[in-house]
KEROPA-816328 format. One record per residue (C-alpha): residue in one letter; z, y, x; residue number from 1. Coordinates in nm, 4 decimals, decimal comma, padded with zeros to 6 digits. Example, Ala and Ser with C-alpha at 12.3 -4.5 7.8 and 13.67 -1.06 7.14 Angstrom:
BEGIN
kolfi / z / y / x / vomar
A / 00,7800 / -00,4500 / 01,2300 / 1
S / 00,7140 / -00,1060 / 01,3670 / 2
//
This chain:
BEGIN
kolfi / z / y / x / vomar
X / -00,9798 / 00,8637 / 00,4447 / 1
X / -00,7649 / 00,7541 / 00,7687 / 2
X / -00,5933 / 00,3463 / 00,6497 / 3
X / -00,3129 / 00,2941 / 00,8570 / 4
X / -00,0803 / -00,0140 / 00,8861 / 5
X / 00,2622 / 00,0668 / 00,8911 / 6
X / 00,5097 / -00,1633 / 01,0948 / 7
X / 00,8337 / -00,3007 / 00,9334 / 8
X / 01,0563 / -00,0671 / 01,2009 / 9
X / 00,8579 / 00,2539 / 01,0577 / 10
X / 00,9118 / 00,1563 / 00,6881 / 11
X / 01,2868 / 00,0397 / 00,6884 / 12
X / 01,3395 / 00,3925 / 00,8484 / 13
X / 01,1955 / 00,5993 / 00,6117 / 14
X / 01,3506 / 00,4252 / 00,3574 / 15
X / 01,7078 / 00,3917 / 00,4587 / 16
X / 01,7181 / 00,7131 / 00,6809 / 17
X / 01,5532 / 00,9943 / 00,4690 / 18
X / 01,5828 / 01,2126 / 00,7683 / 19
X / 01,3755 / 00,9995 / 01,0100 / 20
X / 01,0833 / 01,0785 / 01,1509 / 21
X / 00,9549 / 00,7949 / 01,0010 / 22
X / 01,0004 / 00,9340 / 00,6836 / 23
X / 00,6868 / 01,1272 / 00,7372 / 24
X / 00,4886 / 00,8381 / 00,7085 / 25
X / 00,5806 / 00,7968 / 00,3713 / 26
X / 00,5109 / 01,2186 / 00,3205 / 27
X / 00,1790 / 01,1249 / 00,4236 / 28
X / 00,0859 / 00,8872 / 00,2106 / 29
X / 00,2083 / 01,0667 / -00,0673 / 30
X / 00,0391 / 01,3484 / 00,0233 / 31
X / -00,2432 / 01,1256 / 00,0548 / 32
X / -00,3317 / 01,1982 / 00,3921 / 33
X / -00,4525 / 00,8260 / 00,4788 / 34
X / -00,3905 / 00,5310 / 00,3062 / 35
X / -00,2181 / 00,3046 / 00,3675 / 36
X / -00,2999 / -00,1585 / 00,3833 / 37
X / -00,0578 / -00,4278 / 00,3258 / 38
X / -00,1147 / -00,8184 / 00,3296 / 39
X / 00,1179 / -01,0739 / 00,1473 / 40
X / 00,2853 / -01,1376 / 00,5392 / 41
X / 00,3311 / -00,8061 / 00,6091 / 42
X / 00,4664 / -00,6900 / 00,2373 / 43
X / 00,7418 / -01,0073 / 00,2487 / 44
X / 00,8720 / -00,8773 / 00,5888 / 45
X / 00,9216 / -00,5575 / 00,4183 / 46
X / 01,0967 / -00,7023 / 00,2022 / 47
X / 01,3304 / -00,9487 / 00,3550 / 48
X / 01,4792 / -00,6860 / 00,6339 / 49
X / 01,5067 / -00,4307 / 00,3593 / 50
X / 01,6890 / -00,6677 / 00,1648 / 51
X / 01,9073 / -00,7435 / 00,5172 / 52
X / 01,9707 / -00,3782 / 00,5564 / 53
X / 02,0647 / -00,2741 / 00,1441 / 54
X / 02,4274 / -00,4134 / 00,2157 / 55
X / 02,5046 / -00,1352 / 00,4828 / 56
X / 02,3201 / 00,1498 / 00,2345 / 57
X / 02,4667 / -00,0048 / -00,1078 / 58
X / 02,2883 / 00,4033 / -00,2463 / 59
X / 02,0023 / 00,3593 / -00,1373 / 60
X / 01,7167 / 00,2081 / -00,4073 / 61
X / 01,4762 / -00,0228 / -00,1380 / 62
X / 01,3619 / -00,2101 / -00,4283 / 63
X / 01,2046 / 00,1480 / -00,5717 / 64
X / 01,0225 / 00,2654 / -00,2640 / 65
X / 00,8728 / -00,1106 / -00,2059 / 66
X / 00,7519 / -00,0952 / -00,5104 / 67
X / 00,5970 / 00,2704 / -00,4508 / 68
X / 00,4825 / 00,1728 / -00,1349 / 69
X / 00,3222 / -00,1975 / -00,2687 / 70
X / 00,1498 / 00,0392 / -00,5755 / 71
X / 00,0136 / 00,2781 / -00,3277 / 72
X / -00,1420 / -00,0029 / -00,1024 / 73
X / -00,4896 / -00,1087 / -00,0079 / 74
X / -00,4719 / -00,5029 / -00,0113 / 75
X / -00,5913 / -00,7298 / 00,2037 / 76
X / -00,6455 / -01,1042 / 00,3032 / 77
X / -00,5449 / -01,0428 / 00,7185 / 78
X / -00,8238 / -01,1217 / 00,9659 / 79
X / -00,8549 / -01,4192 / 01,2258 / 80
X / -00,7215 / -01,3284 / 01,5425 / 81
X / -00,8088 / -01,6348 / 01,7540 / 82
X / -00,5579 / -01,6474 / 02,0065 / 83
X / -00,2063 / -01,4438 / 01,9888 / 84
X / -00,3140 / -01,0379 / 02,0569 / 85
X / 00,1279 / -00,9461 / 02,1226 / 86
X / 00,3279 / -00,9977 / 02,3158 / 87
X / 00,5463 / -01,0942 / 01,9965 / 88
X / 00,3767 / -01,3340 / 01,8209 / 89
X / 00,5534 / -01,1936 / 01,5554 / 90
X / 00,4022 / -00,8766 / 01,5605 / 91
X / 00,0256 / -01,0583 / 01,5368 / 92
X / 00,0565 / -01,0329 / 01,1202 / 93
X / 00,0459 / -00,5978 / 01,1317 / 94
X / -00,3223 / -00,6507 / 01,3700 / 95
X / -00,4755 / -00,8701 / 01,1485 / 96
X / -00,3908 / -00,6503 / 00,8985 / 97
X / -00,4908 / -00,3547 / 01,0508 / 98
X / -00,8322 / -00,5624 / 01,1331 / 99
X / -00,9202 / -00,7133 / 00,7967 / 100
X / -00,8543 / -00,3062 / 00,6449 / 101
X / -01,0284 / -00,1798 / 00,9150 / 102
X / -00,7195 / 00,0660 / 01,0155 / 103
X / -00,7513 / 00,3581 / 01,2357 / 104
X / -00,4082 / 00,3010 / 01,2919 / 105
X / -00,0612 / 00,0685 / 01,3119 / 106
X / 00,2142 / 00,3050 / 01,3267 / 107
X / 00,5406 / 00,1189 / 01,5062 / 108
X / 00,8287 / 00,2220 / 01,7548 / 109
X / 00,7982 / -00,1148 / 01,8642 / 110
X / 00,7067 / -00,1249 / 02,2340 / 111
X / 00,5365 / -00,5140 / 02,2168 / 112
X / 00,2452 / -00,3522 / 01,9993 / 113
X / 00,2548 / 00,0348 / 02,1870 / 114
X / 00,1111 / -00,1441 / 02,5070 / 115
X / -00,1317 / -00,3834 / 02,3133 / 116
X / -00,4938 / -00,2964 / 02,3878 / 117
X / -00,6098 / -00,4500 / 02,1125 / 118
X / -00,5894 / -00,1878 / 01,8180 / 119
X / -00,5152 / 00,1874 / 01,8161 / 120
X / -00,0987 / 00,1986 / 01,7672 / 121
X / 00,0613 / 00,5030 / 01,7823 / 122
X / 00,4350 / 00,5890 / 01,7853 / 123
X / 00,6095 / 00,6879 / 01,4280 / 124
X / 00,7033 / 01,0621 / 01,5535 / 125
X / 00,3395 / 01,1377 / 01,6529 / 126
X / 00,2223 / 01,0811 / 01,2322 / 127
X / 00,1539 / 01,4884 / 01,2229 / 128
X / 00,2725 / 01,6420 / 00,8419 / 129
//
């Protein structure tokens, strides 16, 4: 089975817009079409822009598919990357990730890790269902 990475961007739109492409990232892991690996960095960013975004979607239950999404997970301690592999530092957490679980995949709309040539990244609306 396919373990994919899935950036922050990719998860806080499935969760807060049900009708997102993104949301079929979630489909697939349900469906258990790949799994999916988190590491304590990557899980906490989750977390803190869900929790930034609850106040505009007071309906929606983040807490609920975190805690789906943190059962569901393959865990890992994130790899060494030596020197920064982004152009966002930021973004360096979801590729050691994706190394340490040895991911076929990080799925992101964010353009700093589409051009990376460091790890296989792929766009949230290419996921198939």
């Amino acid at each position: 089975m396919t373990t994919v990475v899935l950036d922050t961007n990719t998860v806080i739109s499935a969760v807060f817009w049900p009708q997102s492409t993104a949301r079929r990232c979630l489909a697939g892991l349900a469906r258990r079409w790949y799994a999916v690996a988190l590491s304590a960095e990557v899980f906490a960013e989750y977390e803190a822009i869900a929790a930034e975004f609850q106040p505009r979607f007071p309906a929606c239950n983040r807490a609920g598919a975190l805690a789906w999404l943190r059962a569901k997970a393959k865990w890992v301690e994130p790899a060494p990357l030596g020197k920064q592999r982004s152009r966002d530092p930021k973004d360096d957490p979801f590729l050691a990730c994706a190394l340490a679980a040895q991911a076929g995949f990080v799925v992101t709309r964010d353009d700093d890790l589409l051009v990376t040539n460091f790890f296989a990244v792929v766009r949230a609306a290419e996921v198939p269902l």
